[in-house]
mmCIF file of the N, C-alpha and C atoms, coordinates in Angstrom:
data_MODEL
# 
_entry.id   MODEL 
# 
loop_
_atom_site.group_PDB 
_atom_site.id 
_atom_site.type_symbol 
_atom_site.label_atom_id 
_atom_site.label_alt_id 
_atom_site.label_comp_id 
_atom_site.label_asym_id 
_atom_site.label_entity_id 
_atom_site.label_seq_id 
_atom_site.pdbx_PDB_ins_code 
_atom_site.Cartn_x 
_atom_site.Cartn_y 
_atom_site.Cartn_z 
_atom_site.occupancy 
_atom_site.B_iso_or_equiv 
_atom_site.pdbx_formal_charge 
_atom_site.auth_seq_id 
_atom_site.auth_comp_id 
_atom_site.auth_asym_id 
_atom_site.auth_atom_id 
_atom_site.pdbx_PDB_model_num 
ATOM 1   N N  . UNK A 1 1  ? -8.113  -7.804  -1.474  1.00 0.00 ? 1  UNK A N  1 
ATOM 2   C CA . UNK A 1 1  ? -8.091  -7.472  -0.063  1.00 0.00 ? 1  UNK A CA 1 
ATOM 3   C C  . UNK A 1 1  ? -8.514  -6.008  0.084   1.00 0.00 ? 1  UNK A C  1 
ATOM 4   N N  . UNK A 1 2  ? -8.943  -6.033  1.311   1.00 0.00 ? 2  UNK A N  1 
ATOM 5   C CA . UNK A 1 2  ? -9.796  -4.135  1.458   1.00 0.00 ? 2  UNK A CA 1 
ATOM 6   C C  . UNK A 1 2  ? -8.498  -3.064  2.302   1.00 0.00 ? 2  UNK A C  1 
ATOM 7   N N  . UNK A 1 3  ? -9.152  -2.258  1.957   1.00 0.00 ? 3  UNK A N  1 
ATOM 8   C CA . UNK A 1 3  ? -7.692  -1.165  2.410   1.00 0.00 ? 3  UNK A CA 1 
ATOM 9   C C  . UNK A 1 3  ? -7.386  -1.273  3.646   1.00 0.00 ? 3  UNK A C  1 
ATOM 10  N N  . UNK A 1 4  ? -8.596  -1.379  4.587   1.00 0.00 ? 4  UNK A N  1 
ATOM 11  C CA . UNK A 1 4  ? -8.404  -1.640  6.212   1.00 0.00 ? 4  UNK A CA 1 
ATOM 12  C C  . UNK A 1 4  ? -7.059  -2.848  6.181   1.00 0.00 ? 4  UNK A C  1 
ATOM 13  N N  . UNK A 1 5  ? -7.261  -4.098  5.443   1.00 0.00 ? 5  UNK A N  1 
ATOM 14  C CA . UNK A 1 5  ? -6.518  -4.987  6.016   1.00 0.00 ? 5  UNK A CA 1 
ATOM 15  C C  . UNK A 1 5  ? -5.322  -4.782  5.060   1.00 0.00 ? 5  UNK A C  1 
ATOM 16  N N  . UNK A 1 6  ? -4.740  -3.994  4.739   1.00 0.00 ? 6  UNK A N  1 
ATOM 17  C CA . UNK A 1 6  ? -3.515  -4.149  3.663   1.00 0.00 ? 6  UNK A CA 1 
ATOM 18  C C  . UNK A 1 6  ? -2.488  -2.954  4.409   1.00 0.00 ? 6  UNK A C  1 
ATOM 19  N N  . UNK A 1 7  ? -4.229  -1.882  5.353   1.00 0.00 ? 7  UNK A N  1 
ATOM 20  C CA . UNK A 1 7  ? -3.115  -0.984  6.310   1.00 0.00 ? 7  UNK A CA 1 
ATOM 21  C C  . UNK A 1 7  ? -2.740  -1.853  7.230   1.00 0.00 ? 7  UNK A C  1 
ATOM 22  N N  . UNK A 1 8  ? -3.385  -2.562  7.652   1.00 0.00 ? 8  UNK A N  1 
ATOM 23  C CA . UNK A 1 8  ? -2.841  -3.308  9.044   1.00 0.00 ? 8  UNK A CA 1 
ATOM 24  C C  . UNK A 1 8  ? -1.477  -3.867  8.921   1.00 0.00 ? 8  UNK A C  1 
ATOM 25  N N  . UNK A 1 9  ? -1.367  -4.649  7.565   1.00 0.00 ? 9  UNK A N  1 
ATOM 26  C CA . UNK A 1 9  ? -0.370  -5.760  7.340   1.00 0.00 ? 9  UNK A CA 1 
ATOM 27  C C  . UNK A 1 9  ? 0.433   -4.791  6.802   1.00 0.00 ? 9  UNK A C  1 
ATOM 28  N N  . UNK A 1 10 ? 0.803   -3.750  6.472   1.00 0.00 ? 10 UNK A N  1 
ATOM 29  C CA . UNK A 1 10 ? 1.853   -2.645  5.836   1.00 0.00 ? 10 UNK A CA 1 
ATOM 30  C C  . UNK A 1 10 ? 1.924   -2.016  7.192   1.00 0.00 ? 10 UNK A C  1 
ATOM 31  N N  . UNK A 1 11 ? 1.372   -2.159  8.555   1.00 0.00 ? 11 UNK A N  1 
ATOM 32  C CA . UNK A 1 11 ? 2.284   -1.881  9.925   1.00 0.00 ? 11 UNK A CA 1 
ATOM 33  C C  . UNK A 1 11 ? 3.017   -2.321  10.503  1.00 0.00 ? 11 UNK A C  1 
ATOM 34  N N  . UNK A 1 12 ? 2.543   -3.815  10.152  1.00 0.00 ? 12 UNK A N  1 
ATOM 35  C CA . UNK A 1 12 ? 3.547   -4.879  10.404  1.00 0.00 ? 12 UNK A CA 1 
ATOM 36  C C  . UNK A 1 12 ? 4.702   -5.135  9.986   1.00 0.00 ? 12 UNK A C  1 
ATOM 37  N N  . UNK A 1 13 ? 5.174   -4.502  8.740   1.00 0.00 ? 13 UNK A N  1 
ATOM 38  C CA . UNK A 1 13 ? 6.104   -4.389  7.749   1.00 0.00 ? 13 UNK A CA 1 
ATOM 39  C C  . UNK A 1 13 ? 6.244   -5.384  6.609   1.00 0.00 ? 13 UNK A C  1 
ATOM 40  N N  . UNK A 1 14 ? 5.041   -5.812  6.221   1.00 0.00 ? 14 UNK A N  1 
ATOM 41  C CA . UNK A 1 14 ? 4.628   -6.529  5.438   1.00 0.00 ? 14 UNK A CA 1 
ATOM 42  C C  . UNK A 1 14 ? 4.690   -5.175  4.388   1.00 0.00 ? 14 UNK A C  1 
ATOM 43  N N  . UNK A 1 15 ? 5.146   -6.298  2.905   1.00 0.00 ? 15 UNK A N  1 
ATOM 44  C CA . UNK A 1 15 ? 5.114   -5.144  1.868   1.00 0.00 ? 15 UNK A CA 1 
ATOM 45  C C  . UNK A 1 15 ? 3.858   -5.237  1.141   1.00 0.00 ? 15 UNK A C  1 
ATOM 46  N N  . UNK A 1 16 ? 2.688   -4.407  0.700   1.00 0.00 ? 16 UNK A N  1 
ATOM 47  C CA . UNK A 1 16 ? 1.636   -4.550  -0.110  1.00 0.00 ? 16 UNK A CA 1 
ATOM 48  C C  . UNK A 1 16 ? 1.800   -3.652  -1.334  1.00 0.00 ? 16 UNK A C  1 
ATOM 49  N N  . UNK A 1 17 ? 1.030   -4.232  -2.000  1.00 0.00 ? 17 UNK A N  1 
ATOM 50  C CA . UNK A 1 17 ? 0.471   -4.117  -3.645  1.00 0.00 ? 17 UNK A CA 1 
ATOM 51  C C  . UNK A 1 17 ? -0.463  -3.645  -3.942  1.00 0.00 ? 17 UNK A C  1 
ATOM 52  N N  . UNK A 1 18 ? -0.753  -2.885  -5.230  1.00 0.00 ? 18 UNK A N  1 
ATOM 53  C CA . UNK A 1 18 ? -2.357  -2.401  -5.506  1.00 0.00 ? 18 UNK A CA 1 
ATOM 54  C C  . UNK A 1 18 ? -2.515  -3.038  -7.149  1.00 0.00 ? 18 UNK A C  1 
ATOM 55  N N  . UNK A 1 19 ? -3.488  -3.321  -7.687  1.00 0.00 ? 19 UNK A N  1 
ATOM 56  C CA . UNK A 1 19 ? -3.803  -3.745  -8.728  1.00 0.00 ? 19 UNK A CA 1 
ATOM 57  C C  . UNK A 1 19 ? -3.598  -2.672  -9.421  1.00 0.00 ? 19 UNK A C  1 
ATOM 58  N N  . UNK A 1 20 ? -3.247  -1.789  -9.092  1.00 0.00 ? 20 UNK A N  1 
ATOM 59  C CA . UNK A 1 20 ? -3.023  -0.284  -9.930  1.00 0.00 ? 20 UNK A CA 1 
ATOM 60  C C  . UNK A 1 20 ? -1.667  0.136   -10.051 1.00 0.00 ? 20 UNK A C  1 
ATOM 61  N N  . UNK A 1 21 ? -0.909  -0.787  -9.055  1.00 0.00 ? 21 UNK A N  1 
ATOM 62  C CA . UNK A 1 21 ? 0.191   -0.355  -9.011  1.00 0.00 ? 21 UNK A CA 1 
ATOM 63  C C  . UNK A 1 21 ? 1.175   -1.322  -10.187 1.00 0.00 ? 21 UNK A C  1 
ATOM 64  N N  . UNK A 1 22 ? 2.092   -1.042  -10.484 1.00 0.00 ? 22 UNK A N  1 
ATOM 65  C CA . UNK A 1 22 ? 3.263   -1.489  -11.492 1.00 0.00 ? 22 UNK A CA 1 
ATOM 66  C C  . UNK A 1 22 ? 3.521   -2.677  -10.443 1.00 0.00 ? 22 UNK A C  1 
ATOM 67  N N  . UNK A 1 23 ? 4.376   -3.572  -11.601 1.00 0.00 ? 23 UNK A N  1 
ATOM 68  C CA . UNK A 1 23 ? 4.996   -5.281  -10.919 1.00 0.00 ? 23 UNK A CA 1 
ATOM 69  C C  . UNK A 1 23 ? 5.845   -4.662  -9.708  1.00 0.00 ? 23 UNK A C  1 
ATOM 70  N N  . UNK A 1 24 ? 7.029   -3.702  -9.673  1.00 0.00 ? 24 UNK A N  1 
ATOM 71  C CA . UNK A 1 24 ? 8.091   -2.893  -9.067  1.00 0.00 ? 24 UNK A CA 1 
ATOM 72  C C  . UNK A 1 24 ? 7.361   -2.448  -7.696  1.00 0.00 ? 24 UNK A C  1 
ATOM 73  N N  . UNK A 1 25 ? 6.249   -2.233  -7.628  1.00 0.00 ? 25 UNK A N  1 
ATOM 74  C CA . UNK A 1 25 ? 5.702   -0.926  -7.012  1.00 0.00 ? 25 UNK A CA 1 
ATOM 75  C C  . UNK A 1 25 ? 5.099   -1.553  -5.649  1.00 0.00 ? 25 UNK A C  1 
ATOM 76  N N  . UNK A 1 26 ? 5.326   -1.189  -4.599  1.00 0.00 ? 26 UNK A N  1 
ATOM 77  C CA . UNK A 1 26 ? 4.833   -1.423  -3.149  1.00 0.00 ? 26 UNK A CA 1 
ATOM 78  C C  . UNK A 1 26 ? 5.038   -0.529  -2.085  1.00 0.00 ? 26 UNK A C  1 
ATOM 79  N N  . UNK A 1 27 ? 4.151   -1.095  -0.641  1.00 0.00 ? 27 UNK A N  1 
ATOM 80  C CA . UNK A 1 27 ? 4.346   -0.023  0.089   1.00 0.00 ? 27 UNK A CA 1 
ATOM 81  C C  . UNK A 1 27 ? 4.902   -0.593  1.535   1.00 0.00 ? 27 UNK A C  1 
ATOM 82  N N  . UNK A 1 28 ? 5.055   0.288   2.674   1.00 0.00 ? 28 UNK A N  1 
ATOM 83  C CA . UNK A 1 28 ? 4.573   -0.407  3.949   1.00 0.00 ? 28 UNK A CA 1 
ATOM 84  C C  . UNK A 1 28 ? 4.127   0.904   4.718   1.00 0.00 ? 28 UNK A C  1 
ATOM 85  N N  . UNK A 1 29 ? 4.472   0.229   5.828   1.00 0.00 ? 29 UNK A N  1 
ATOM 86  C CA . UNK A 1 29 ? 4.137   1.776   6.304   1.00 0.00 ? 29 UNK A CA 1 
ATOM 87  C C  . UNK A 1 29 ? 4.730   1.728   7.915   1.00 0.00 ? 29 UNK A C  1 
ATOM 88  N N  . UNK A 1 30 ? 4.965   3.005   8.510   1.00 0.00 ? 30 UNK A N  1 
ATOM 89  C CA . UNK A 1 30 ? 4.950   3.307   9.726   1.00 0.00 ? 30 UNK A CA 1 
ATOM 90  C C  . UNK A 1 30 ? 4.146   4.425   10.521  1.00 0.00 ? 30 UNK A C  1 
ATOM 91  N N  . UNK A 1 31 ? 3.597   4.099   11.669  1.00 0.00 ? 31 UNK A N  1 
ATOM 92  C CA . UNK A 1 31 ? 2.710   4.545   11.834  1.00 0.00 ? 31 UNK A CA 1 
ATOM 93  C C  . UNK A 1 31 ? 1.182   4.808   11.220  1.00 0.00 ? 31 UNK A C  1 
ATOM 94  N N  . UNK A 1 32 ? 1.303   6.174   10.427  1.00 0.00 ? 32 UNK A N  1 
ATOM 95  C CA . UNK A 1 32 ? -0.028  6.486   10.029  1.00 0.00 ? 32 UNK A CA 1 
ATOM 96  C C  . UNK A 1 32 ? 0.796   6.659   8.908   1.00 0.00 ? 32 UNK A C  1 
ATOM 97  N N  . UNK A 1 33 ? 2.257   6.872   8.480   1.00 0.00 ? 33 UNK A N  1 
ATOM 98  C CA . UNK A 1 33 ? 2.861   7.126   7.230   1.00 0.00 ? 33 UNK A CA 1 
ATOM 99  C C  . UNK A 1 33 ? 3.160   5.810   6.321   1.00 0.00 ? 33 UNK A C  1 
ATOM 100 N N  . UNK A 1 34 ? 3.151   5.972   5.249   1.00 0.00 ? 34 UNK A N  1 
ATOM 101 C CA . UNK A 1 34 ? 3.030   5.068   4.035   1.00 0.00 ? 34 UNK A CA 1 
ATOM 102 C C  . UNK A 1 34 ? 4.433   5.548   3.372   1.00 0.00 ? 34 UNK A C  1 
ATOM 103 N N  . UNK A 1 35 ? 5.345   4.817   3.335   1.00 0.00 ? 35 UNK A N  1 
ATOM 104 C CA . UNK A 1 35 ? 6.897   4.319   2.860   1.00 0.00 ? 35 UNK A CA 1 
ATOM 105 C C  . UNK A 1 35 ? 6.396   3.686   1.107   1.00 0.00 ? 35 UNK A C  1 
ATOM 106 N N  . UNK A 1 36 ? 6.677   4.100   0.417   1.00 0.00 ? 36 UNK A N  1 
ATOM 107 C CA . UNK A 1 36 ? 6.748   3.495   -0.374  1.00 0.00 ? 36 UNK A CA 1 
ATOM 108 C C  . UNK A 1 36 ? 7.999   2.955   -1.242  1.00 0.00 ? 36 UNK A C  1 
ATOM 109 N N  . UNK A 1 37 ? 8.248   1.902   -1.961  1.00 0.00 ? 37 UNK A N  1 
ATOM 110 C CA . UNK A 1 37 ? 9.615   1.538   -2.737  1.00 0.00 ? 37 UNK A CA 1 
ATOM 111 C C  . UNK A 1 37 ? 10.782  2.432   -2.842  1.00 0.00 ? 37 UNK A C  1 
ATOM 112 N N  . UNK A 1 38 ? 10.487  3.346   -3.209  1.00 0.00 ? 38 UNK A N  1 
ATOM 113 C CA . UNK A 1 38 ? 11.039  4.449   -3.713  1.00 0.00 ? 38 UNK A CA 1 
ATOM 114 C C  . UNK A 1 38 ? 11.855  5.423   -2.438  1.00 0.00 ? 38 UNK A C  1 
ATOM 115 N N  . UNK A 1 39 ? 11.179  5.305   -1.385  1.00 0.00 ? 39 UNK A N  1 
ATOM 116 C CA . UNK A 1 39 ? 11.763  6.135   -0.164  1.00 0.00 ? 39 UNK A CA 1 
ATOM 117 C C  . UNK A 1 39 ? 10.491  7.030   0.487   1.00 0.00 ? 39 UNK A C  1 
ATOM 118 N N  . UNK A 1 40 ? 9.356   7.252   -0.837  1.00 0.00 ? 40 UNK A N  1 
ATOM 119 C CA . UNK A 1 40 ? 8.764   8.442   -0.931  1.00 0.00 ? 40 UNK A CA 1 
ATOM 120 C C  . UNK A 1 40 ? 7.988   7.953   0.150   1.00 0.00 ? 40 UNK A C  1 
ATOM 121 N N  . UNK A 1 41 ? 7.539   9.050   1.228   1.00 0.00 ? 41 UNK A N  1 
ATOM 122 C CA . UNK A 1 41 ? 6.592   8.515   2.544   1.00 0.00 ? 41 UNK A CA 1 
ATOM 123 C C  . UNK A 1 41 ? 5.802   9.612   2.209   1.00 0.00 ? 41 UNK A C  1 
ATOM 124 N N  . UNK A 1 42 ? 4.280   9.534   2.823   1.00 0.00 ? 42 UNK A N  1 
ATOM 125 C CA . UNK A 1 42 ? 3.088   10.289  2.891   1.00 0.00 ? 42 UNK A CA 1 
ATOM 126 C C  . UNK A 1 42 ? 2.396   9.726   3.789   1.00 0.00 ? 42 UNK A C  1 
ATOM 127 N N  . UNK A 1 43 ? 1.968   10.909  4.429   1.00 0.00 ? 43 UNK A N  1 
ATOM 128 C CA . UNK A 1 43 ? 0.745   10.335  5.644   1.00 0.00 ? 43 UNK A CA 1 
ATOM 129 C C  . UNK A 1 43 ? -0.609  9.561   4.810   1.00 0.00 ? 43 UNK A C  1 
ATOM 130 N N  . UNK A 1 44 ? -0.733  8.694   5.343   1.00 0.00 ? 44 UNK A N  1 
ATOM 131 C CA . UNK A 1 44 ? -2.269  7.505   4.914   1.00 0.00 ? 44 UNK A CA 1 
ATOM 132 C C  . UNK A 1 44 ? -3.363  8.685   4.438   1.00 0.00 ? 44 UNK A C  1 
ATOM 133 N N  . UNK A 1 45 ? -3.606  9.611   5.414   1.00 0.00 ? 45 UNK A N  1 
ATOM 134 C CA . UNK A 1 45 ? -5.448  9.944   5.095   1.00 0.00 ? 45 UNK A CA 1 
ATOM 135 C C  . UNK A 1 45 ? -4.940  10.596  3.903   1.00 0.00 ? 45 UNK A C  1 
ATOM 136 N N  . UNK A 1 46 ? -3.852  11.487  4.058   1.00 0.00 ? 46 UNK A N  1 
ATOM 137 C CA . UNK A 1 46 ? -3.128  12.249  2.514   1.00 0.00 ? 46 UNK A CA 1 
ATOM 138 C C  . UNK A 1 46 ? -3.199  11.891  1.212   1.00 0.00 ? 46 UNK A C  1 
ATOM 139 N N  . UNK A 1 47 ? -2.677  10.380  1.500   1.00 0.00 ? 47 UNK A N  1 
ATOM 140 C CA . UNK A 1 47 ? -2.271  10.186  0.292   1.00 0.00 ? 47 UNK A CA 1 
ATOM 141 C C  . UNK A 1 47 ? -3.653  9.285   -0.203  1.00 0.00 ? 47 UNK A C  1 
ATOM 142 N N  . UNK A 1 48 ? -4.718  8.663   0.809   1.00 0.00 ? 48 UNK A N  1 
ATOM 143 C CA . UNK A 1 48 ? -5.941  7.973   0.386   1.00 0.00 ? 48 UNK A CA 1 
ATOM 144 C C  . UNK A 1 48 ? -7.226  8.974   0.132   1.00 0.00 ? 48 UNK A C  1 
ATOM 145 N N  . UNK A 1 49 ? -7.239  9.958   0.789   1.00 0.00 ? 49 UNK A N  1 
ATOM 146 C CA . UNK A 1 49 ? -8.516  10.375  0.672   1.00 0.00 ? 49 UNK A CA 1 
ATOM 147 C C  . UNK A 1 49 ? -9.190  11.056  -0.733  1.00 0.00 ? 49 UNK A C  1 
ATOM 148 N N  . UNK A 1 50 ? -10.184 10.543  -0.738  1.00 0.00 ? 50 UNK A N  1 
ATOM 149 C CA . UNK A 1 50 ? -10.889 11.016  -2.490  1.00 0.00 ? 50 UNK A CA 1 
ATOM 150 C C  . UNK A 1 50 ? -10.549 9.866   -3.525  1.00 0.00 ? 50 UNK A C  1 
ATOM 151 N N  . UNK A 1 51 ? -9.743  8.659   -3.040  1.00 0.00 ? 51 UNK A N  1 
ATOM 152 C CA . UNK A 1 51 ? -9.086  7.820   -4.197  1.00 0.00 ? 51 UNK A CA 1 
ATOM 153 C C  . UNK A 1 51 ? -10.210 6.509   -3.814  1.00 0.00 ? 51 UNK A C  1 
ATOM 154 N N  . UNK A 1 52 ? -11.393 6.424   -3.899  1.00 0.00 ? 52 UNK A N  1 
ATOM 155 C CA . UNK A 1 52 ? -12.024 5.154   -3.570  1.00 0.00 ? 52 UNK A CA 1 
ATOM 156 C C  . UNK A 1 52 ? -11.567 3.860   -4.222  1.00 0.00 ? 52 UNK A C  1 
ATOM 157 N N  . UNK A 1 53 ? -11.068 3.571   -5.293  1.00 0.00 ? 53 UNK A N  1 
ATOM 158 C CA . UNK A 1 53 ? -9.832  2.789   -6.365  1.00 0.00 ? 53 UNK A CA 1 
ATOM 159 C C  . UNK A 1 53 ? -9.437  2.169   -5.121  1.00 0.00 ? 53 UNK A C  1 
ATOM 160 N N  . UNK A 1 54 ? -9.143  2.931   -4.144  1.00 0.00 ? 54 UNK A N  1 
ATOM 161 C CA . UNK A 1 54 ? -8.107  2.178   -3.325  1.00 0.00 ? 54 UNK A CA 1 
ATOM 162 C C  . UNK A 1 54 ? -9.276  1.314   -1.957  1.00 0.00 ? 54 UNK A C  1 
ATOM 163 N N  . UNK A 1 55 ? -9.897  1.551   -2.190  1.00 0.00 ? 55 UNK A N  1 
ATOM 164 C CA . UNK A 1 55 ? -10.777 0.612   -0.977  1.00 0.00 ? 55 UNK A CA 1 
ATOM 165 C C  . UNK A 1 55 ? -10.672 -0.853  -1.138  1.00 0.00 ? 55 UNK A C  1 
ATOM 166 N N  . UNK A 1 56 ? -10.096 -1.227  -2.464  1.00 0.00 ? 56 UNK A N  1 
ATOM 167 C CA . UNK A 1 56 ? -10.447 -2.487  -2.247  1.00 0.00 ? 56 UNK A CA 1 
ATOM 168 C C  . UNK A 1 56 ? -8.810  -2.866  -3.466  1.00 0.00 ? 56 UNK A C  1 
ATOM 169 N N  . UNK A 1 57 ? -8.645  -4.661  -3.904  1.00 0.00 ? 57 UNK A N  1 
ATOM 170 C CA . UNK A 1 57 ? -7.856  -4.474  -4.813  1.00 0.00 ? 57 UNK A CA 1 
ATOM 171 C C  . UNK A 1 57 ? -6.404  -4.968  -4.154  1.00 0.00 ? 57 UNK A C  1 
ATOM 172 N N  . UNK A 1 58 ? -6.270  -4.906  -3.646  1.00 0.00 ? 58 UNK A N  1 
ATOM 173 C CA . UNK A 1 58 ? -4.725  -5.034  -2.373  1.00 0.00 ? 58 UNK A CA 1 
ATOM 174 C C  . UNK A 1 58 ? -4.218  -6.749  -1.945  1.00 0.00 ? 58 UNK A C  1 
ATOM 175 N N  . UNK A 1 59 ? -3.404  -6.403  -2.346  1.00 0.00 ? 59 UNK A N  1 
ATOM 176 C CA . UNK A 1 59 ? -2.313  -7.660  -1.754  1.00 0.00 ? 59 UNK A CA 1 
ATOM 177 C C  . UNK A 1 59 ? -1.000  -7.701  -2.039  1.00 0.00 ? 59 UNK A C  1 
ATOM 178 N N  . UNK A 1 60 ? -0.331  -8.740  -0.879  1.00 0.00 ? 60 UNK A N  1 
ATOM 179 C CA . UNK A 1 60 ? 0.926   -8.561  -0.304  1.00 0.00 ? 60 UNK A CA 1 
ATOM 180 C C  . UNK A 1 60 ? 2.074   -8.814  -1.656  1.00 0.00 ? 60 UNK A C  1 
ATOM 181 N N  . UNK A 1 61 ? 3.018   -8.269  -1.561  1.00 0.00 ? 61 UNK A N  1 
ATOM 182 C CA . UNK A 1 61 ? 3.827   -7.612  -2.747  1.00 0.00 ? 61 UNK A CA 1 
ATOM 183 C C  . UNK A 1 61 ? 4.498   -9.297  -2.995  1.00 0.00 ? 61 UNK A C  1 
ATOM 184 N N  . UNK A 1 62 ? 5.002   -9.358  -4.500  1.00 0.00 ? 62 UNK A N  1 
ATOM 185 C CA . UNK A 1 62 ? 5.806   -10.412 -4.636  1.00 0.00 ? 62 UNK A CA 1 
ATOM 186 C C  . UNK A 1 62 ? 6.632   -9.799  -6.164  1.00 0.00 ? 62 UNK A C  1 
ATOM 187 N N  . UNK A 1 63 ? 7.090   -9.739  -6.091  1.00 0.00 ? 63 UNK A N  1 
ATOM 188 C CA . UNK A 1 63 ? 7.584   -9.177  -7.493  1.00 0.00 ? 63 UNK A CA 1 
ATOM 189 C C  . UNK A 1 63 ? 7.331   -9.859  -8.448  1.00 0.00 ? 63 UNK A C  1 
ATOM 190 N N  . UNK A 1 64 ? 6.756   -9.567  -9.597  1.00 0.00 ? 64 UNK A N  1 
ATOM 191 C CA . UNK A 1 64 ? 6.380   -9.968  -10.486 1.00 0.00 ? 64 UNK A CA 1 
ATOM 192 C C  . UNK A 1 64 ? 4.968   -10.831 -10.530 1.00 0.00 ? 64 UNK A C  1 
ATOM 193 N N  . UNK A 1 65 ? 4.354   -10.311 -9.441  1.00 0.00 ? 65 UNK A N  1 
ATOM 194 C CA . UNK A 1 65 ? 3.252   -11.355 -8.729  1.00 0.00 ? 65 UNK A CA 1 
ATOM 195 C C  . UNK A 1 65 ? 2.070   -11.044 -10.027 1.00 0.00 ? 65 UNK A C  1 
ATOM 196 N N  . UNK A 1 66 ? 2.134   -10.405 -10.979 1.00 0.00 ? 66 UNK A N  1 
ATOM 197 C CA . UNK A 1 66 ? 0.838   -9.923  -11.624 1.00 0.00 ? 66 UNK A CA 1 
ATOM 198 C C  . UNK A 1 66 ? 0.624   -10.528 -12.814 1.00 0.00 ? 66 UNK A C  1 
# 
C-alpha cells in the first residue's frame, strides 16, 4: 500500500505497518501527528521527509502479520 493511503487509514485510527518495521511495531495518527506503539508522536512531514522507503510498502497492523 502507498503512503498516501496508510496516512488516510492511520486518521481513521486504523493501526498501520511498514515492511521495515518489526512484528511489534505500528502507527496511527492524529491529525498531521503520527502516534506510534510506543507513545512516541512526530509530526508526518518530520518524521517522512527524505525517507522515500516509505512511499510505498504499508499495511494495516496485525501482530505477527509478517
Amino acid at each position: 500500500m502507498k503512503l498516501s493511503e496508510a496516512k488516510q487509514l492511520a486518521q481513521q485510527g486504523v493501526k498501520m505497518t511498514h515492511e521495515y518495521f518489526r512484528d511489534d511495531e505500528y502507527m496511527t495518527m492524529e491529525g498531521n501527528y503520527i502516534i506510534f506503539e510506543d507513545g512516541i508522536e512526530i509530526h508526518f512531514d518530520d518524521w517522512t521527509k527524505g525517507k522515500d522507503y516509505l512511499k510505498d510498502g504499508w499495511s494495516k497492523f496485525r501482530f505477527n502479520n509478517k
